[in-house]
N, CA, C and O atoms as a GROMACS GRO file, in nm:
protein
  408
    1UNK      N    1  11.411  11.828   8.038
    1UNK     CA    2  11.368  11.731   8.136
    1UNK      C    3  11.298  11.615   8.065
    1UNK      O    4  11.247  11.645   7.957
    2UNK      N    5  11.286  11.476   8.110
    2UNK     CA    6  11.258  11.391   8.049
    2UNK      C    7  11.133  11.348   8.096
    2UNK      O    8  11.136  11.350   8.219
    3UNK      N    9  11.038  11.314   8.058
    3UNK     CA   10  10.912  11.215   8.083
    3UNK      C   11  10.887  11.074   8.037
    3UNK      O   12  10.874  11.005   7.936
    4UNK      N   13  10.889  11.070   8.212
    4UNK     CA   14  10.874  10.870   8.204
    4UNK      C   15  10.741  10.806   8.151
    4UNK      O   16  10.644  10.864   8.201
    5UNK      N   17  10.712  10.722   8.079
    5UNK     CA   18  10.554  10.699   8.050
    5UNK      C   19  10.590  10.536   8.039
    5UNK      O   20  10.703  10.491   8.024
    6UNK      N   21  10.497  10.477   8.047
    6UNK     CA   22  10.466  10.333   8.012
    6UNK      C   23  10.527  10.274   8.088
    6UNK      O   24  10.646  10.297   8.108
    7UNK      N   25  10.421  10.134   8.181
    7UNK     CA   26  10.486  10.005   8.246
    7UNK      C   27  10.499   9.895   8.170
    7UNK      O   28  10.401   9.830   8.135
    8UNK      N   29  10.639   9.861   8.134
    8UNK     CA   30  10.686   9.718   8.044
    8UNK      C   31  10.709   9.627   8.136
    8UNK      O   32  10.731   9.667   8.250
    9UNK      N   33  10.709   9.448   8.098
    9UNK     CA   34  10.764   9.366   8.121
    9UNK      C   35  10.866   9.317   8.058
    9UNK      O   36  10.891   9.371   7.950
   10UNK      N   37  10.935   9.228   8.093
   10UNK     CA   38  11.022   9.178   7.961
   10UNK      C   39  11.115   9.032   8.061
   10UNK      O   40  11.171   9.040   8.170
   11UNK      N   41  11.105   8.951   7.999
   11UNK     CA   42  11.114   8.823   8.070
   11UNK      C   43  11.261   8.802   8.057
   11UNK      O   44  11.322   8.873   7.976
   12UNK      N   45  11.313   8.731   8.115
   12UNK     CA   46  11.461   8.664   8.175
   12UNK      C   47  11.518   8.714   8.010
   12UNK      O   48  11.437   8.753   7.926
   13UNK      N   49  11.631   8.707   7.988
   13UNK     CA   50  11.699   8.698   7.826
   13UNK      C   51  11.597   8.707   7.684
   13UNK      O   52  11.614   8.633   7.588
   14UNK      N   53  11.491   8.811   7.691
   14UNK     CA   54  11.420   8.824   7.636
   14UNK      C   55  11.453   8.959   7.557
   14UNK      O   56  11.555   9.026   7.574
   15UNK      N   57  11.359   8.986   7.476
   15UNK     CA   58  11.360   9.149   7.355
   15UNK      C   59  11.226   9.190   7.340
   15UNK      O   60  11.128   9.116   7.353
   16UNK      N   61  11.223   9.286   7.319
   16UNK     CA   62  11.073   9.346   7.242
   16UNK      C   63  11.112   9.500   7.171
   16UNK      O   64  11.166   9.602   7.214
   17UNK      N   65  11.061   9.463   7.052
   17UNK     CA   66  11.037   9.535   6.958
   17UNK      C   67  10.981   9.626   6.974
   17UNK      O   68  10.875   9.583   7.019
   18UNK      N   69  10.969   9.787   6.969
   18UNK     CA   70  10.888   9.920   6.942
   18UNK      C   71  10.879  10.021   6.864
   18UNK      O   72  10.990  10.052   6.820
   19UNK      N   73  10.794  10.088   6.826
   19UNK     CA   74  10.767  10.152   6.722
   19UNK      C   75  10.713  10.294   6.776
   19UNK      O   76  10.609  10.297   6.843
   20UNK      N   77  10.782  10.410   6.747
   20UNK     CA   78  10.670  10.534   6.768
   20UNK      C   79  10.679  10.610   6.691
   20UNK      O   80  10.784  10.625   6.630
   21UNK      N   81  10.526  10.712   6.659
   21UNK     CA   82  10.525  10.768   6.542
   21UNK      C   83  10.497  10.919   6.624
   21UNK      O   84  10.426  10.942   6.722
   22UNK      N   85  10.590  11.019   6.536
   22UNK     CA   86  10.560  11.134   6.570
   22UNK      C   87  10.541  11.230   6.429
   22UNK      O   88  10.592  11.195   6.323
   23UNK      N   89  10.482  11.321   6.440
   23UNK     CA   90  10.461  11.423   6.343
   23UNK      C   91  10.592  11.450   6.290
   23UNK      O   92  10.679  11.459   6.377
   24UNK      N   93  10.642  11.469   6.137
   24UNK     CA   94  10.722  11.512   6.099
   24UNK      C   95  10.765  11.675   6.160
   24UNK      O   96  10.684  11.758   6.118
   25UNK      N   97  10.835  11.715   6.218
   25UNK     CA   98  10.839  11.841   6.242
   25UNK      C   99  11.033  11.898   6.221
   25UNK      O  100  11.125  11.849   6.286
   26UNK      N  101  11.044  11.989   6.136
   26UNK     CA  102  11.196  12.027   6.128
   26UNK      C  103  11.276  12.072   6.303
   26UNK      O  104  11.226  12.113   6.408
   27UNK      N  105  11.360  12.053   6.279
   27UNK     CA  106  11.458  12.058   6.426
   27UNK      C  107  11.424  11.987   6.535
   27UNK      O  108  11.469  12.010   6.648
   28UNK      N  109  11.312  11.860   6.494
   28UNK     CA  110  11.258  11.802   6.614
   28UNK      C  111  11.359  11.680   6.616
   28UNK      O  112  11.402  11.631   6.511
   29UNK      N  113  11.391  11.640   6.724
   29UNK     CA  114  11.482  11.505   6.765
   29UNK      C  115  11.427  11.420   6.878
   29UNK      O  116  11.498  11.434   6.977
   30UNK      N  117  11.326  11.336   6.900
   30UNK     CA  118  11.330  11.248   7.057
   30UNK      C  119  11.437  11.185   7.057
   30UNK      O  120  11.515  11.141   6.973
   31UNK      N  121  11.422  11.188   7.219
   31UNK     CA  122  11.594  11.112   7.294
   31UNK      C  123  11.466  11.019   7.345
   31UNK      O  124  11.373  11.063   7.412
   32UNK      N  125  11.478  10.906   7.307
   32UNK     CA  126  11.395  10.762   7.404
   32UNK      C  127  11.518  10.679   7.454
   32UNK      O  128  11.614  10.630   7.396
   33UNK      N  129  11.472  10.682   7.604
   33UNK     CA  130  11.542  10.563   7.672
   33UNK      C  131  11.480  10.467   7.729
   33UNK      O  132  11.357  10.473   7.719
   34UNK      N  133  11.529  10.366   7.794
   34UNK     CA  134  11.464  10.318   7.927
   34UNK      C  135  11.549  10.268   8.036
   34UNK      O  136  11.670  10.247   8.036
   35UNK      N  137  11.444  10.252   8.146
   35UNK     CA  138  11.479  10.265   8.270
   35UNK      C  139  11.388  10.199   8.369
   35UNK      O  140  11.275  10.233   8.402
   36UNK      N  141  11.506  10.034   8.436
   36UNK     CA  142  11.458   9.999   8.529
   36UNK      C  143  11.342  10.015   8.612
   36UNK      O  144  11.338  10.120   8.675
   37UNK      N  145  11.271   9.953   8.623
   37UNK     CA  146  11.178   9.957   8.731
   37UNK      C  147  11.193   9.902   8.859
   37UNK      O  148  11.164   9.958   8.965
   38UNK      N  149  11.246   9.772   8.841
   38UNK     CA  150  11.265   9.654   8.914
   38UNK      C  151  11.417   9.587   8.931
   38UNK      O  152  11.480   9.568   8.827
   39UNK      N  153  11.450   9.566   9.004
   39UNK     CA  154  11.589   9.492   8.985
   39UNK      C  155  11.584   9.371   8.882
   39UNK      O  156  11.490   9.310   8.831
   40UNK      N  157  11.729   9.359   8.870
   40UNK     CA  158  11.745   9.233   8.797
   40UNK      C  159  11.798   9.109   8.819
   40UNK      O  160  11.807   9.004   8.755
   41UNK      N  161  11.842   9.162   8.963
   41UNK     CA  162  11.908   8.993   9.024
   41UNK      C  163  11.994   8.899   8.957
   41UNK      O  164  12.005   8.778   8.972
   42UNK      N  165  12.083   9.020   8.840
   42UNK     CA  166  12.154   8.941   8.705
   42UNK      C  167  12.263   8.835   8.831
   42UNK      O  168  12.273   8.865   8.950
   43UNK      N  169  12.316   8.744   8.782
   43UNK     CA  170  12.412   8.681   8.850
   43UNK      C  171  12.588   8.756   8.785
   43UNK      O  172  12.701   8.728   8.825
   44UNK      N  173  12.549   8.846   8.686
   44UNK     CA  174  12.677   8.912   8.654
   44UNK      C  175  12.711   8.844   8.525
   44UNK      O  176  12.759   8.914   8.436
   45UNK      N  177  12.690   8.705   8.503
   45UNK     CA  178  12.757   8.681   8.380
   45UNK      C  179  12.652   8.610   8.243
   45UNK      O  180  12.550   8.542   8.257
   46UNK      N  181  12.717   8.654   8.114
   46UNK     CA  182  12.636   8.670   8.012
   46UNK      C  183  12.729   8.551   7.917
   46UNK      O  184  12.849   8.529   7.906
   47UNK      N  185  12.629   8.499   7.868
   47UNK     CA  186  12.707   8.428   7.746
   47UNK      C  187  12.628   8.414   7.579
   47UNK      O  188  12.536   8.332   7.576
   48UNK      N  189  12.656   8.481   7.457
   48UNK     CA  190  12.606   8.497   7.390
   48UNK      C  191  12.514   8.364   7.305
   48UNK      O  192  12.464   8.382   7.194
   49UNK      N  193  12.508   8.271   7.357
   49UNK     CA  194  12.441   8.163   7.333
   49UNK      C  195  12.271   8.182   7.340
   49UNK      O  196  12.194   8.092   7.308
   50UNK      N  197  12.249   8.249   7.364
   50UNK     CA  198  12.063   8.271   7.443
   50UNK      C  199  12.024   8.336   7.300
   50UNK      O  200  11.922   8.400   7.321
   51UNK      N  201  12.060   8.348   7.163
   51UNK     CA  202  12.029   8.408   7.027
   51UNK      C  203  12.075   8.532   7.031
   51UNK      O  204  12.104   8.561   6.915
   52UNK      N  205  12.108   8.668   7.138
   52UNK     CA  206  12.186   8.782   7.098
   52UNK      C  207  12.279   8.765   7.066
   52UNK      O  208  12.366   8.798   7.146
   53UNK      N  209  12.333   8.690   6.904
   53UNK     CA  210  12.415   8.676   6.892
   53UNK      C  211  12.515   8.758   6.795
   53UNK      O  212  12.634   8.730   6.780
   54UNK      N  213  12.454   8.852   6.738
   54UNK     CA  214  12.524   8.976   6.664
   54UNK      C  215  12.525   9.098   6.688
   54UNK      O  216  12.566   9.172   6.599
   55UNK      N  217  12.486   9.150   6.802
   55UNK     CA  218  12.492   9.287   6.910
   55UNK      C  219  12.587   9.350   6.847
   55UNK      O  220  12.676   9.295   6.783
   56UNK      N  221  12.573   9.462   6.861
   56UNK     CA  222  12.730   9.580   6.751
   56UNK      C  223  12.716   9.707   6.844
   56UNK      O  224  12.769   9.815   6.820
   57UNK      N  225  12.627   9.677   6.968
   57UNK     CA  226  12.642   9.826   7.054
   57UNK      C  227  12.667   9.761   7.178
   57UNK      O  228  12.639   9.642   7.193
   58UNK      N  229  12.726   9.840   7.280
   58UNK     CA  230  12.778   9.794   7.429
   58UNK      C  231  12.668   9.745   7.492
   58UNK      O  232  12.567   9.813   7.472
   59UNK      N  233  12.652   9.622   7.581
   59UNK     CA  234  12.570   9.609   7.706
   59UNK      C  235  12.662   9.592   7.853
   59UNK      O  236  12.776   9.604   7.900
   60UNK      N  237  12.503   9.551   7.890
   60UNK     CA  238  12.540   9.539   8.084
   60UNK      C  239  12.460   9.445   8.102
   60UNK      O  240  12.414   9.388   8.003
   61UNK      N  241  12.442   9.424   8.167
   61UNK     CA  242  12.427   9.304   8.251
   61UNK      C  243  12.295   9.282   8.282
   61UNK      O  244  12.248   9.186   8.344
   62UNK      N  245  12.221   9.403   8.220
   62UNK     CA  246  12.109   9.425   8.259
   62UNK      C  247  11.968   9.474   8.189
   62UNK      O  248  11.909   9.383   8.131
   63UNK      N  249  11.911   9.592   8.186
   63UNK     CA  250  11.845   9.647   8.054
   63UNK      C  251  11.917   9.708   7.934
   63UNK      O  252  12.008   9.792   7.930
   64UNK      N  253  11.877   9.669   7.874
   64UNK     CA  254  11.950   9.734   7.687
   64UNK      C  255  11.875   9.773   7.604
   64UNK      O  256  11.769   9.712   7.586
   65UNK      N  257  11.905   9.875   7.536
   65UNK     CA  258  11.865   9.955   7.425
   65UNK      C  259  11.893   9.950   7.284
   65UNK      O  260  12.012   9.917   7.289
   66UNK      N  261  11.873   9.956   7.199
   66UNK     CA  262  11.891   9.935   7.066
   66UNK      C  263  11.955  10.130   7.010
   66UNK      O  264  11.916  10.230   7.070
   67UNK      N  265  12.020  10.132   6.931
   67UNK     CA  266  12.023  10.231   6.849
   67UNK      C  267  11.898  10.266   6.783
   67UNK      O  268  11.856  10.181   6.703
   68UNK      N  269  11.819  10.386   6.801
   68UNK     CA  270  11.683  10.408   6.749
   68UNK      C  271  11.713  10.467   6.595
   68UNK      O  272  11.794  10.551   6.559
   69UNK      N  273  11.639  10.408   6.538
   69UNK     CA  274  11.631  10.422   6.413
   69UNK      C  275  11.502  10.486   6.346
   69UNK      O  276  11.415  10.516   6.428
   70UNK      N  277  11.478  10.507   6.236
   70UNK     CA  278  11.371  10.574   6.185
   70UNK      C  279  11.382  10.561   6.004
   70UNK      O  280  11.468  10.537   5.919
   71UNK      N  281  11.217  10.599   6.015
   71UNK     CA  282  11.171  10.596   5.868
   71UNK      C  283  11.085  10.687   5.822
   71UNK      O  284  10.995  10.720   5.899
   72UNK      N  285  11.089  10.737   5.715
   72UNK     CA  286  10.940  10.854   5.692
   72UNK      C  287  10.834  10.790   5.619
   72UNK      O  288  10.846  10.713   5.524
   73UNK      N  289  10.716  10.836   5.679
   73UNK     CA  290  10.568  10.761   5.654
   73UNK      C  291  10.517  10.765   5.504
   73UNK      O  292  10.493  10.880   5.465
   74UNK      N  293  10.497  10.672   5.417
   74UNK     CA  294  10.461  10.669   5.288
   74UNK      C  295  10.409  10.800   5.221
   74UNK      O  296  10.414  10.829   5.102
   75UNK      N  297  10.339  10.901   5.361
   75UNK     CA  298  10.248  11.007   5.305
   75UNK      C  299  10.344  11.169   5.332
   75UNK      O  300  10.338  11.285   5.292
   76UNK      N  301  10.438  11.079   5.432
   76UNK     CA  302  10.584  11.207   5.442
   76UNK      C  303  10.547  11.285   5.541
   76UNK      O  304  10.629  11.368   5.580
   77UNK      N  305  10.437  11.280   5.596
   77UNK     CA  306  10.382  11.386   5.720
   77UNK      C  307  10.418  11.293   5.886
   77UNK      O  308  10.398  11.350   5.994
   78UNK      N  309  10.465  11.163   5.880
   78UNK     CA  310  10.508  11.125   6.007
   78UNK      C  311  10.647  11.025   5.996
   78UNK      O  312  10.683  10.956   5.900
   79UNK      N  313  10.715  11.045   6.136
   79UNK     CA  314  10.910  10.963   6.098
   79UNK      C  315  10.767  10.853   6.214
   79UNK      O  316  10.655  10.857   6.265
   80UNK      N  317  10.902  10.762   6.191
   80UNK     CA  318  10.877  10.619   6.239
   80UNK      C  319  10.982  10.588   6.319
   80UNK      O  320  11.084  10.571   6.253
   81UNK      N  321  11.000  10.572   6.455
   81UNK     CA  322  11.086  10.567   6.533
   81UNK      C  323  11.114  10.448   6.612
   81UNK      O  324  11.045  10.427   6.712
   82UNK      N  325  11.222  10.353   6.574
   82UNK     CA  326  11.209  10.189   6.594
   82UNK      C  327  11.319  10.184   6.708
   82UNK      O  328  11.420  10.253   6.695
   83UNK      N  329  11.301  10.102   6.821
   83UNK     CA  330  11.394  10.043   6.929
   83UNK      C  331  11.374   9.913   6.968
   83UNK      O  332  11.260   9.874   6.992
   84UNK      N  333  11.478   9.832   6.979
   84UNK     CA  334  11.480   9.735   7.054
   84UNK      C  335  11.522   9.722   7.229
   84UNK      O  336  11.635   9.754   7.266
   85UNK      N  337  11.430   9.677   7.317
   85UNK     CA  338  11.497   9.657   7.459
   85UNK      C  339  11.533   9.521   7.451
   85UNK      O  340  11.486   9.434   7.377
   86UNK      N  341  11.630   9.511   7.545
   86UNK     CA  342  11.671   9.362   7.562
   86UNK      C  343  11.706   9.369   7.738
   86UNK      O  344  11.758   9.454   7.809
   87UNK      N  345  11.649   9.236   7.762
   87UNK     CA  346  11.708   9.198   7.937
   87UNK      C  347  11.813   9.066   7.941
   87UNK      O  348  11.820   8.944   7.925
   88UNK      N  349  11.873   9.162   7.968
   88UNK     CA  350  12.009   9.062   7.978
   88UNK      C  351  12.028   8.989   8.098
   88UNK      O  352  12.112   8.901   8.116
   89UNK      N  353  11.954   9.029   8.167
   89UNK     CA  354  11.924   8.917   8.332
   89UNK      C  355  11.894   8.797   8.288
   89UNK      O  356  11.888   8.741   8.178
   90UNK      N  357  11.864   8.750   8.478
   90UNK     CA  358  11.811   8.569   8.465
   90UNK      C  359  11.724   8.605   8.503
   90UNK      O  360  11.665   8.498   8.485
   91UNK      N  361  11.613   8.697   8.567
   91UNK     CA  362  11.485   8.762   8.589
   91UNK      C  363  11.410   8.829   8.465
   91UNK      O  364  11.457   8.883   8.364
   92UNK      N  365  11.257   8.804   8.512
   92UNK     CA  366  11.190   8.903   8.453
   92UNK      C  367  11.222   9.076   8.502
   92UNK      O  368  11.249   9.085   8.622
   93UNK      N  369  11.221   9.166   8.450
   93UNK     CA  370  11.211   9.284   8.473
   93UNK      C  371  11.118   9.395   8.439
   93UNK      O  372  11.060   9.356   8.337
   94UNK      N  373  11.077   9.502   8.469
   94UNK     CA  374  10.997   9.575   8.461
   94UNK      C  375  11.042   9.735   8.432
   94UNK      O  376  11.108   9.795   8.518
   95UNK      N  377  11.013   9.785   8.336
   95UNK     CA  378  11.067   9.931   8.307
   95UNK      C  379  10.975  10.004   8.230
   95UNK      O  380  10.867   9.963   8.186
   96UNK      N  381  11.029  10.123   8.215
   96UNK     CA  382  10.945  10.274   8.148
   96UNK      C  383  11.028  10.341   8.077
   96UNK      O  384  11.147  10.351   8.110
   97UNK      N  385  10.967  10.410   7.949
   97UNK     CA  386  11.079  10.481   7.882
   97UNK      C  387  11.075  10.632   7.902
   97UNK      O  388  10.973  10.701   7.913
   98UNK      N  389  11.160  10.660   7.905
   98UNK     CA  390  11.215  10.782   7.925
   98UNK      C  391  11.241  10.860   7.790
   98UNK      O  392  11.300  10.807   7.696
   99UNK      N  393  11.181  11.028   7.787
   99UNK     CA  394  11.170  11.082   7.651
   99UNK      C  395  11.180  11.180   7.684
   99UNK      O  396  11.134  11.206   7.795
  100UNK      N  397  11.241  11.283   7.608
  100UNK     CA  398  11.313  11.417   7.559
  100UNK      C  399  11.299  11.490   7.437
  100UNK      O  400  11.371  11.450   7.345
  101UNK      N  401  11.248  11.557   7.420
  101UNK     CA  402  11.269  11.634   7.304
  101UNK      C  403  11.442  11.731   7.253
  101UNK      O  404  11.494  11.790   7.348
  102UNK      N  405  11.479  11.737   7.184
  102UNK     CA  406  11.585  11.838   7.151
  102UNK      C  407  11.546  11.925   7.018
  102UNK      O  408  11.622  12.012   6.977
   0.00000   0.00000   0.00000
């Protein structure tokens, strides 16, 4: 089961950067997503002119996710867990991420 935590903003064709650190632990995996809060009132169409201009994973029309990536901590006892959101609307929007362990 997943747990929702944190209220984001994120403005019309905007991004933000995130970072989370968890304890190194063997067989541990987080699943981070996110998820709408608010509508987006997209008008449906996107044109890569607004600077997303080298994307290499699928979107919509709407909230986007980055491929999460990671790093291990100089001292080796914590991973570093990096995502990008992106709003692909003409609205500001509002969301929470969603997290899983496996």
């Amino acid at each position: 089961m997943a747990v929702q935590w944190g209220t984001n903003s994120l403005g019309a064709r905007q991004a933000a950067g995130w970072f989370f650190i968890r304890p190194k632990a063997s067989g541990f995996l987080p699943v981070l997503s996110v998820m709408p809060l608010s509508p987006s009132f997209t008008d449906g169409h996107w044109s890569f002119d607004e600077g997303f201009t080298s994307i290499s994973f699928p979107i919509l029309n709407e909230l986007g996710i980055s491929t999460m990536w990671t790093q291990l901590s100089d001292d080796g006892s914590n991973l570093i867990y990096f995502i990008v959101v992106m709003n692909f609307s003409n609205s500001p929007i509002e969301y929470a991420f969603l997290e899983a362990d496996l």
